[in-house]
C-alpha positions in Angstrom: 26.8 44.7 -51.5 25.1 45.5 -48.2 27.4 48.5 -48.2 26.4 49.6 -51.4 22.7 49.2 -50.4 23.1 51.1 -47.7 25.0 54.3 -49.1 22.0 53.9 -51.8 23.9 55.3 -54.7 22.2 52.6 -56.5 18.7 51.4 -56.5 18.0 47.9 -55.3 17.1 46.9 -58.9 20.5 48.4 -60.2 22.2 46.2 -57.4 19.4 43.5 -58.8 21.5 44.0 -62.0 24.9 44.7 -61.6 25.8 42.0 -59.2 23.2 39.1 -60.7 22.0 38.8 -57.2 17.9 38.2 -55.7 16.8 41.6 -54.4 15.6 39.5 -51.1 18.6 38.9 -50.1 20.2 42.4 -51.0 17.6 43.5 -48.5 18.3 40.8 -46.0 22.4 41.5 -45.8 21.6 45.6 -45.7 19.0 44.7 -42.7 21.7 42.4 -41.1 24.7 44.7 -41.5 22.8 47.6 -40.1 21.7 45.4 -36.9 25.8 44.5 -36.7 26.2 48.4 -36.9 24.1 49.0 -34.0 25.8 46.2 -31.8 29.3 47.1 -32.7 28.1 51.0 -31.5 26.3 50.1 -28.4 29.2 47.5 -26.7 27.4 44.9 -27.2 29.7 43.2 -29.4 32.4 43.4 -26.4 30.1 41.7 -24.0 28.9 39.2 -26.5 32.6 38.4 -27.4 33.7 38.7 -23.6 30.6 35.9 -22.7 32.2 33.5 -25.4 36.0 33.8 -23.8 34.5 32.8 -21.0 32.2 29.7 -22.3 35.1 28.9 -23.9 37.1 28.9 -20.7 34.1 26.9 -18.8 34.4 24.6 -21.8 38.3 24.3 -21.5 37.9 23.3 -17.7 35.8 20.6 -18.2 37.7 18.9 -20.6 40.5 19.1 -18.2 38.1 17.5 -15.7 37.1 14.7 -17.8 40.5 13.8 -19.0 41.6 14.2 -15.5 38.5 11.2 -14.7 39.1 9.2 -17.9 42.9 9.0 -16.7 42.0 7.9 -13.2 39.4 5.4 -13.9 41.4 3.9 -17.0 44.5 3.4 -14.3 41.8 2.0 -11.1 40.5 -0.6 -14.0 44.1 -2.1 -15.0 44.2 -0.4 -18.3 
């Protein structure tokens, strides 16, 4: 639908219409996919996906950490 409102072959009421849908949030996903538009163009999708690999990495190391320190103080406490 946000395609469709954004070609504009149809009027937001016809979109209203046709797909039984409020004409708030026709405007909301046709605001939201052009804003996606603009980051997908600009790179800034890359570096936003590129930041998340590496929280995701950060987030993978400490997991190792803290089974690393769960392992060593269940073995020091006779468990």
């Amino acid at each position: 639908m946000a395609l469709e409102a954004i070609r504009g072959e149809l009027t937001v009421a016809e979109l209203v219409a046709k797909h039984g849908v409020h004409q708030t949030l026709i405007d909301t996903w046709k605001r939201q996919a052009l804003e996606g538009m603009s980051g997908i163009f600009s790179g800034k999708a890359e570096a936003k996906a590129a930041e998340k690999d590496g929280e995701i990495e950060k987030l993978h190391a400490k997991i190792g950490q803290l089974v690393v320190e769960r392992d060593f103080l269940a073995k020091a406490s006779g468990r």
